[in-house]
NUVO-219583 format. One record per residue: residue in three letters; x, z, y of N, C-alpha, C, O in turn. Coordinates in steps of 0.1 Angstrom, whole numbers, plus 5000, padded with zeros to 4 digits. Each point is the difference from the previous one (the first is absolute). Example, Ala and Ser with C-alpha at 12.3 -4.5 7.8 and 13.67 -1.06 7.14 Angstrom:
NUVO-219583
Ala513250784943499150005012500950005012501050075000 Ser498649865011500950005011499250085011500550015011 
***
This chain:
NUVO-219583
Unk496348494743498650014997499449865002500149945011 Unk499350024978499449855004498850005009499650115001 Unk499849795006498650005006498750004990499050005008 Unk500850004984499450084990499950145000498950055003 Unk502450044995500350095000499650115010499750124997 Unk500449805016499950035010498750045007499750085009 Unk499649814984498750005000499250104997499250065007 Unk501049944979499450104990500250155010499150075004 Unk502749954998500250155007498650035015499350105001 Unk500749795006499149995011498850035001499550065010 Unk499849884978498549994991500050144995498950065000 Unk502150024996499650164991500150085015499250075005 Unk502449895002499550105015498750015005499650115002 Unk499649785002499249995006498750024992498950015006 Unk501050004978498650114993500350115001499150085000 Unk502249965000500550155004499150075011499650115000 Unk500249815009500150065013498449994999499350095001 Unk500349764994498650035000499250114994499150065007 Unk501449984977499550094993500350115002499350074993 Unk501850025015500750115008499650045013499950115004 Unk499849775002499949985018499050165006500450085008 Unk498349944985499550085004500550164999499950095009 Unk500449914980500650124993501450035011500150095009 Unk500849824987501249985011500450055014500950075005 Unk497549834998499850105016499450095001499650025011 Unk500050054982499350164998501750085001500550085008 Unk499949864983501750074995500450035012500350115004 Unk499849765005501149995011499550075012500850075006 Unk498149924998499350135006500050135002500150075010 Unk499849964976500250154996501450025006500150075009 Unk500849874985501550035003500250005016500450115005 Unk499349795002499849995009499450125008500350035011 Unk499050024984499550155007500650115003500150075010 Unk500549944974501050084996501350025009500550105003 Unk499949765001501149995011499450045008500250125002 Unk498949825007499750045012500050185003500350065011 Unk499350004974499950155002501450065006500350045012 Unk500449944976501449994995500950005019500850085005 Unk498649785001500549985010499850135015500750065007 Unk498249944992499450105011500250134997499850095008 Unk500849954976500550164998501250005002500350115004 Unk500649814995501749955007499950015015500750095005 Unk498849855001499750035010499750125010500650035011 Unk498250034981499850125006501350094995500250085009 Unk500549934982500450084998501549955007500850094997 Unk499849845008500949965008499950055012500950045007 Unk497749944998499450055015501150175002501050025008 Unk498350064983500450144999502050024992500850095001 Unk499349844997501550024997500950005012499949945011 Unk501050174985500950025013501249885003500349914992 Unk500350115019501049905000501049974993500750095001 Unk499649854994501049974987501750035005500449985012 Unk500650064978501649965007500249944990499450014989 Unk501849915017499949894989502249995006500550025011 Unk500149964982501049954996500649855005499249934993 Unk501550005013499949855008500849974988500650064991 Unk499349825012501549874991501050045011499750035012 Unk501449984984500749975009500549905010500450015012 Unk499449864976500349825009498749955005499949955011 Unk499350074983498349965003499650085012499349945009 Unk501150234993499250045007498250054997499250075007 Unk500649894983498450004987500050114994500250125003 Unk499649824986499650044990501449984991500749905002 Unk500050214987500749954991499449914988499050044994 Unk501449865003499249904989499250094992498750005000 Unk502350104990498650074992499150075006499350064991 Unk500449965017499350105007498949915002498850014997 Unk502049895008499049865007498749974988498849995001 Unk502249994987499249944990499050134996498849984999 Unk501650125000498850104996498849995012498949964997 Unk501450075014499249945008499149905001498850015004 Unk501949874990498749914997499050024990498849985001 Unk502050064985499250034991498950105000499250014991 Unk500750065021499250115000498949935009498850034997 Unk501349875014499949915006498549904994498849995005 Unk502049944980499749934998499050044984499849934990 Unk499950165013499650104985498849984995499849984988 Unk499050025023498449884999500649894998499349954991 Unk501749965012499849875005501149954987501250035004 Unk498949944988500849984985500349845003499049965006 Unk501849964990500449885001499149924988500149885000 Unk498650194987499149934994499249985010499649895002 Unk500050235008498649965007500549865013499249925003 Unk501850095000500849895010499849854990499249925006 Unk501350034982499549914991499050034997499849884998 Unk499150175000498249994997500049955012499649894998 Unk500650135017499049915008500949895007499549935008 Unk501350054989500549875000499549924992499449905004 Unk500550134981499649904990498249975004499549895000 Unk499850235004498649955006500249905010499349904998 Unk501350115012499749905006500849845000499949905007 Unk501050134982500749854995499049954989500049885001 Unk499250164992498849964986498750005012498850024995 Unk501249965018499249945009499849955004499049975006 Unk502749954994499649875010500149894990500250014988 Unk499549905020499749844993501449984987501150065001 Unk498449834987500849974990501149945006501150004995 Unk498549945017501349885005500250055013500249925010 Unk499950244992501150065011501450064995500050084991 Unk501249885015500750075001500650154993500850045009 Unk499250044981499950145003501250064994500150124995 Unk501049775008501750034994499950105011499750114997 Unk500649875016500550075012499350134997500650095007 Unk498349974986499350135002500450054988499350104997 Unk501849874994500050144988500750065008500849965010 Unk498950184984500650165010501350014993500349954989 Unk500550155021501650034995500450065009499549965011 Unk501350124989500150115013501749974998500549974989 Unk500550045023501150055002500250124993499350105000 Unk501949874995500150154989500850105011500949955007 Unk498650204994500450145005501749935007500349975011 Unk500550034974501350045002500749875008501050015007 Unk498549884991500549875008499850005012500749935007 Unk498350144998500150045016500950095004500250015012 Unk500650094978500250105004501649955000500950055007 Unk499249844983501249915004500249935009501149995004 Unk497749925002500249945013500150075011500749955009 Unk498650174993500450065012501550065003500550005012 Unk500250064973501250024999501249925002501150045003 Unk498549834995500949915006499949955016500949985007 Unk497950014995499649925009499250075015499149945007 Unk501550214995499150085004501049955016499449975010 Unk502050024987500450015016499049865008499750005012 Unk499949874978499449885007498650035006499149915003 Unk500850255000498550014998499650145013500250124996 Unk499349865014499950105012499850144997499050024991 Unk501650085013499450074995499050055012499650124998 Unk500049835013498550065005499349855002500649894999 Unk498450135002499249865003500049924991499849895003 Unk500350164983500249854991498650014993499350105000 Unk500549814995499149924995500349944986501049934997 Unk497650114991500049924989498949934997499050075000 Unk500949814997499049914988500149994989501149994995 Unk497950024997499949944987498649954996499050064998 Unk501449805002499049914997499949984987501049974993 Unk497450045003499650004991500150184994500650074992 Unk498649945013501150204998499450064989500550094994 Unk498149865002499150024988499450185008499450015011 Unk500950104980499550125006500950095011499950115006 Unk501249774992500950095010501450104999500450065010 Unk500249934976500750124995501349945005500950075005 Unk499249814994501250005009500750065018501050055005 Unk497749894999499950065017500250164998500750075007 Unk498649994985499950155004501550024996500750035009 Unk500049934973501150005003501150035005500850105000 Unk498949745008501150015015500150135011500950055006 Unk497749984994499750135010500550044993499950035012 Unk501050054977500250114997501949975002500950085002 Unk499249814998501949985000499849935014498849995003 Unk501649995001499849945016499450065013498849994999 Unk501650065014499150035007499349885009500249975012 Unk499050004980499549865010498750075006499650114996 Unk499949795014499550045009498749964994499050075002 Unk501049854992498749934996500549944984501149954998 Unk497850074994500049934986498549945000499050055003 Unk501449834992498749884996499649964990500849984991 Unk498350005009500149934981498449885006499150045007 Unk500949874990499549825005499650014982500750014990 Unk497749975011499549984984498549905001499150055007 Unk500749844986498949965002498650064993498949985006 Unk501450094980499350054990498650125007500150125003 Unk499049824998499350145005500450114995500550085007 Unk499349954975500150114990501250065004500250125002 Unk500749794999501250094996500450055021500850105002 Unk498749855007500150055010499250135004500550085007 Unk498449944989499350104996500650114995500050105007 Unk500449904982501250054997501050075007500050125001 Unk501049785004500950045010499650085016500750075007 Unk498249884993498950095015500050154993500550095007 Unk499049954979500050125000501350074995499850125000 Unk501249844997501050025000500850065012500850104999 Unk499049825011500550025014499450155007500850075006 Unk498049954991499550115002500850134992500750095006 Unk499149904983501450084992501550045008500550115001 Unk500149765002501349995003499950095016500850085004 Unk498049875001500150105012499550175000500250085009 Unk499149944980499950154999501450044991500750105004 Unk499649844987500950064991501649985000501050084998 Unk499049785006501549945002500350035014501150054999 Unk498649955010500349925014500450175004500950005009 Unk498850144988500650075003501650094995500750095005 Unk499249834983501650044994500949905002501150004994 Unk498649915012500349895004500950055016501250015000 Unk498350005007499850075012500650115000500550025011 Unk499750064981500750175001501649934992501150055003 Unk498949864988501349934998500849945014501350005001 Unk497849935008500749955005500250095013501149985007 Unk498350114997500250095010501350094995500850055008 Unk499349964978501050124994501449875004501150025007 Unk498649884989501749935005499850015015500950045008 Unk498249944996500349965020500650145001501249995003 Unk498350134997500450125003501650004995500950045007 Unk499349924984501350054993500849885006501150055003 Unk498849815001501149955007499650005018500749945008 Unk498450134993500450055016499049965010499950025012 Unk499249904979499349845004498850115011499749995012 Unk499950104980498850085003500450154998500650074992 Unk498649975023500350134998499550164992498750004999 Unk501750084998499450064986498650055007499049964993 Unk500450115021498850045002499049855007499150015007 Unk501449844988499049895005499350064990500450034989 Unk497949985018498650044993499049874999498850014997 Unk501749895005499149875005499849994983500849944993 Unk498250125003499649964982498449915003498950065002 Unk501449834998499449904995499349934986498949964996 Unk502450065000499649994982500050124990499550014989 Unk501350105023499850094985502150045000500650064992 Unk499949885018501550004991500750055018501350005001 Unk498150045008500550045015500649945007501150045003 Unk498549885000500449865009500649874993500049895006 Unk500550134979500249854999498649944990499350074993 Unk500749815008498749914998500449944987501149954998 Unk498050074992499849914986499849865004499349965009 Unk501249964983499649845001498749964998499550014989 Unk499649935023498949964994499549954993499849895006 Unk499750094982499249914987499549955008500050045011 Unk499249824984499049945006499449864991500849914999 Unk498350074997499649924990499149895005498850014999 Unk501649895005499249865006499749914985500849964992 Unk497850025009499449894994500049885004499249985010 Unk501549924986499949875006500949864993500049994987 Unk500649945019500849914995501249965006500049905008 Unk501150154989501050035005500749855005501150015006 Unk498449894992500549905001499549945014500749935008 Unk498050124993499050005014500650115010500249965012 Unk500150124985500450145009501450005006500950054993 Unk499249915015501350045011500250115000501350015002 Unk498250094996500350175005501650044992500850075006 Unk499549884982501550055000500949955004501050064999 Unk498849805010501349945008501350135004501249974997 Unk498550155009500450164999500650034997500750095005 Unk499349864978500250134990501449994997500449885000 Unk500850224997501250044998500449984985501149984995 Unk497850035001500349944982498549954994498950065000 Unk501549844996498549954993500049974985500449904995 Unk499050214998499449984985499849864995499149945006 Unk501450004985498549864995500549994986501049934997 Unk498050174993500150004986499449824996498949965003 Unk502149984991499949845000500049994986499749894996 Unk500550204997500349994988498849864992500649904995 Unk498150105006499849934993499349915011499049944996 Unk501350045017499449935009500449834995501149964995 Unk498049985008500349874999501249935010500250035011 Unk500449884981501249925015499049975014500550015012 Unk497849934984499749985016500050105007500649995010 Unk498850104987499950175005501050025003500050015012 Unk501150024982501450025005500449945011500450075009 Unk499649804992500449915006499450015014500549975011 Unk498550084987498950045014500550095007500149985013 Unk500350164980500550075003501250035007500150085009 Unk501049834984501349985009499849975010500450075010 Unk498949824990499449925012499350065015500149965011 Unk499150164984499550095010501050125004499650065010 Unk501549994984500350075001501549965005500850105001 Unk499649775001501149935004499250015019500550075009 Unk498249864992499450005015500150175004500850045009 Unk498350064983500250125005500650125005499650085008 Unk502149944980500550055000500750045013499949915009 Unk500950194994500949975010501150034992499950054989 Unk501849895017501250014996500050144997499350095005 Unk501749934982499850144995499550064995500350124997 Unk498649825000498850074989500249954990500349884999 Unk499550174992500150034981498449974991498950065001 Unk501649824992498950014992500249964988500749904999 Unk498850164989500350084990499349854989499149955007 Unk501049994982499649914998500450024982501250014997 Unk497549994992500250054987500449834992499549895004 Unk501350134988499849874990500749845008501149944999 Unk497950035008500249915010500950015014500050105007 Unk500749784996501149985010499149955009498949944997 Unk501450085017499849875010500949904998501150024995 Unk498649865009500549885001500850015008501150014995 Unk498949995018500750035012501650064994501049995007 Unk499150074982501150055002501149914990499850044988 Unk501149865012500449934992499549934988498949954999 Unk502150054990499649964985498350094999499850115006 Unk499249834985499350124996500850084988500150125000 Unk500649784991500950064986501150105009500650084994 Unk499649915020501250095000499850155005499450055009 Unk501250004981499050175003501050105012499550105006 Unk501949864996501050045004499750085014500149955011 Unk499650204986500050095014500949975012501250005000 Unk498149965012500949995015499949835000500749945008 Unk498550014984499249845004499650035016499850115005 Unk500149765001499749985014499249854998500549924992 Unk498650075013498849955006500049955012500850035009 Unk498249894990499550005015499750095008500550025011 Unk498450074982498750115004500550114993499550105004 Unk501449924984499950114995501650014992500749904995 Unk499750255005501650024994499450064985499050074998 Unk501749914993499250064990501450164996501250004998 Unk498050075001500650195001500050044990500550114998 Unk498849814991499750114987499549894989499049925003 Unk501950084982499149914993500350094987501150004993 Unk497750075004500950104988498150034997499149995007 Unk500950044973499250064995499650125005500850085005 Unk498349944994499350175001498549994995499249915001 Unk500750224996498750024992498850005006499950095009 Unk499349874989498650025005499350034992500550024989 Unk497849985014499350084993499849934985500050084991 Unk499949785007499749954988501849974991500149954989 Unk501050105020501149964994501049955008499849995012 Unk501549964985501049945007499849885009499649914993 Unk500450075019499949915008501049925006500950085000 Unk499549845004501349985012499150015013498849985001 Unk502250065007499250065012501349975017500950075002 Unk498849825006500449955004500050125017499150085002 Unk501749915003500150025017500249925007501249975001 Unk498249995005500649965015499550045010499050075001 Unk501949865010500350035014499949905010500849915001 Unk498250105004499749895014501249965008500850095004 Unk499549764998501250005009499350015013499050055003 Unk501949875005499350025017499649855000499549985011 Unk500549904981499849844996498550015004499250064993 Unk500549865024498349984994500049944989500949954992 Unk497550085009499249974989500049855003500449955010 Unk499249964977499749914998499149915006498950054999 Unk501149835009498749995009499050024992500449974988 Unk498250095011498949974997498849924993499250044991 Unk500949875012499449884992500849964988499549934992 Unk501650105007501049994987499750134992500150014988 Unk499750075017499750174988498450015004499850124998 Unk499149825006498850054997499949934990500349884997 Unk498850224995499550004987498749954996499050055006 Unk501049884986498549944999498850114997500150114997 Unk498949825006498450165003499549964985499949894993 Unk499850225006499050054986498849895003499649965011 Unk499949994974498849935000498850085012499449955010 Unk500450194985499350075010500349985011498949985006 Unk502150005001499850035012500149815007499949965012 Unk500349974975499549895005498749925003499649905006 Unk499850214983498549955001499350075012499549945009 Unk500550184991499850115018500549885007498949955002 Unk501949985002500449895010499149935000499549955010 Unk500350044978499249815000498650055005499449915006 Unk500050214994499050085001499750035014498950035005 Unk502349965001500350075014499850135003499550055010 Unk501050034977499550175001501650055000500949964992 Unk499250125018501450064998500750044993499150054993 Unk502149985000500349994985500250235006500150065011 Unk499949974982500050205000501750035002500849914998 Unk499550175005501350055009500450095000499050074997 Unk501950015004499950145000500150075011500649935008 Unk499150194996499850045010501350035011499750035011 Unk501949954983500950005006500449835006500649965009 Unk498649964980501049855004499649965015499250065007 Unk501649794995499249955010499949864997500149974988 Unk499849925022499549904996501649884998500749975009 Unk499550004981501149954999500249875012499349915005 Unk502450114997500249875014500049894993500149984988 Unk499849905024500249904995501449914996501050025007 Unk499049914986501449944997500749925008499549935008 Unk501750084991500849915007500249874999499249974990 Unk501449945013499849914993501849924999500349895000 Unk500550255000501949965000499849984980499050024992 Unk502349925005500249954986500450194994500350095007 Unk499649904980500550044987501550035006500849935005 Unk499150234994502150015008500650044986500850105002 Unk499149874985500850044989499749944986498850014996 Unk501949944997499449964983499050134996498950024995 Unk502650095011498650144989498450025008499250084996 Unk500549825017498850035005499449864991498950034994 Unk501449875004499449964991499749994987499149954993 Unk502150135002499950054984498750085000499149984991 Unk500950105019498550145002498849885005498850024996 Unk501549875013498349934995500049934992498849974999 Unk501849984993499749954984499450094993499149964993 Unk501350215006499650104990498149955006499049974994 Unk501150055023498750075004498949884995499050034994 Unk501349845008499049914999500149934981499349924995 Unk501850154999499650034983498650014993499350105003 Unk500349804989498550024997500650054989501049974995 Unk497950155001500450134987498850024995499550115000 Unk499949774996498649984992500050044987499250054993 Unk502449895003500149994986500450174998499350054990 Unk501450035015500450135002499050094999500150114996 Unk499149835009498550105009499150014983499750104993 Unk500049755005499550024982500350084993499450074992 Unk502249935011500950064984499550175004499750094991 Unk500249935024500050115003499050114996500150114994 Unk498749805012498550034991500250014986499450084994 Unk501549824999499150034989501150114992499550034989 Unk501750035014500650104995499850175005500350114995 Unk499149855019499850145006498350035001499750125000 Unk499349795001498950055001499550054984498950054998 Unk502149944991499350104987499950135005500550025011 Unk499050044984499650175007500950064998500450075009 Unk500249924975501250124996501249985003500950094997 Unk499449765011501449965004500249955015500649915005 Unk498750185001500350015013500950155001499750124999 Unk501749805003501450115000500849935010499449895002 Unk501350115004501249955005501049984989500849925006 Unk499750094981500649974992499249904991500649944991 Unk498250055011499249824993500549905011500549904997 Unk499350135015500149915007501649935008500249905007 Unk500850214988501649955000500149914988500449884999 Unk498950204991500549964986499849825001500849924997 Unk497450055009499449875001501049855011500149885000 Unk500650235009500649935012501849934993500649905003 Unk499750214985501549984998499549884987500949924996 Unk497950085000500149914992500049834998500149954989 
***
């Protein structure tokens, strides 16, 4: 598409919106009611439903996959993956012409690729006390997901989008009237049957007689700011169309937070840290990370490559070599002397050290971070802010070209 082209598409989205705008949000309101109804009659009528039995996985201990998957779908039945793209795209056709808004098209982990990662990768992964992230989680379908094949203790999902966190908040409410108790009678049905729990424990909490559903939980913020998953046992990061600095950022924070043995799941894009970028070859070793898995699988817009790794026990990198440069915003809040906004798990980042660079691959990763991607950032705008080609397959298509 020429800059012409591009133009013109930008110039009709935006009389669109002008000549629709009111009408639009009459539309989106209404609907909007409709759910809320929709939500509070699910609800009540979950209130009154008896306790569920439910059938376990055998290796999970859960949910069996299809069970799982019906489960969400019933789950996710207000909440359709158009209305998840409508408010993403609202709030990407709001910000400025010359922001960023590669890192925000939506794309969810596809159902069965999780159901393949846990299948391989379930012995690397606790089975009490564990912990999941997924950054950037949009409404969340991946974290609930996880709850359904995994007994983790906690599922997260890290999203900066108001709309689409909103979203995911009412969602969670769902998962805990509707999910969290078949969830719960699955996993009590395996404790009972391998011995774990005894058949008259009455301790029903969730709904399932003493064993506990994984908690959902949906934080609005910026995952890059937020320490809170340093924790987590496996970490989501759909990268698919994230920019290299973004990415780069991310390695970067999740090289400092991780602890040895944690798993994090990485779409399209490699870390650096781990040899060749060209070399894709499963059981790579790193500084920071072993790479576990380098194989296609589907996600929601289509085939992906979809990377694993595994934290070694290698500190982390000194500091001042993997911090990442600050957003114009939060440069100007500086210059301002106004605090830059945070999220309510982080804390205040330490200070640097001042030991050398301990690896090429730590300086291969600050070359990516201090990369100016001006020219990227244009191309970005001007192929994804048209209205009708904001896809994740416009913006691979624009990257491979």
């Amino acid at each position: 598409m020429s800059d012409e082209d591009d133009e013109d598409a930008r110039a009709g989205a935006r009389d669109t919106l002008v000549a629709y705008g009111p009408s639009l949000m009459n539309f989106r309101a209404e609907a909007d009611a409709v759910r809320a109804e929709a939500i509070r009659a699910r609800l009540a009528a979950a209130a009154t439903r008896p306790p569920p039995v439910e059938t376990p996985d055998a290796s999970s201990g859960v949910l069996p996959p299809r069970r799982a998957m019906l489960l969400l779908e019933e789950l996710f039945r207000d909440h359709p993956g158009s209305l998840a793209r409508e408010r993403c795209r609202d709030e990407v056709f709001a910000r400025d012409e010359d922001e960023s808004v590669r890192d925000l098209v939506y794309g969810e982990f596809g159902f069965m690729s999780l159901v393949a990662f846990f299948e391989t990768h379930r012995a690397r992964i606790p089975r009490e006390g564990a912990k999941l992230v997924d950054l950037g989680a949009g409404v969340g379908r991946p974290a609930f997901a996880a709850a359904t094949l995994h007994p983790f203790e906690s599922c997260v999902g890290i999203e900066c989008l108001r709309g689409l966190h909103a979203l995911g908040a009412e969602l969670v409410s769902l998962y805990d009237a509707e999910c969290a108790p078949a969830i719960a009678a699955a996993m009590r049905a395996h404790a009972v049957a391998s011995g774990t729990l005894p058949m008259d424990d009455d301790d029903d909490e969730d709904g399932g007689g003493g064993a506990r559903a994984p908690r959902v939980r949906m934080i609005r913020g910026d995952f890059l700011d937020d320490d809170g998953w340093g924790d987590a046992d496996v970490v989501l990061i759909n990268s698919c169309c994230f920019s290299e600095q973004l990415f780069a950022k991310i390695e970067a924070r999740a090289m400092e937070l991780l602890r040895p043995g944690a798993l994090a799941v990485t779409l399209r894009q490699r870390f650096v840290d781990v040899t060749n970028p060209d070399d894709k070859t499963e059981g790579a070793v790193g500084e920071c990370w072993t790479l576990l898995e380098a194989r296609e699988r589907r996600m929601s817009w289509g085939p992906s490559m979809m990377y694993v790794y595994a934290r070694t026990d290698a500190p982390a990198p000194p500091y001042e070599y993997i911090r990442f440069p600050k957003s114009p915003k939060r440069e100007a809040a500086a210059a301002n002397g106004e605090a830059a906004s945070r999220s309510p798990l982080s804390s205040p980042l330490k200070s640097p050290p001042k030991s050398p660079p301990a690896s090429p691959a730590v300086a291969r990763l600050q070359r990516k971070l201090e990369a100016s991607s001006s020219d990227d950032e244009e191309k970005t705008v001007a192929n994804v802010k048209a209205m009708n080609k904001l896809t994740v397959d416009d913006v691979v298509a624009s990257d491979s070209d």
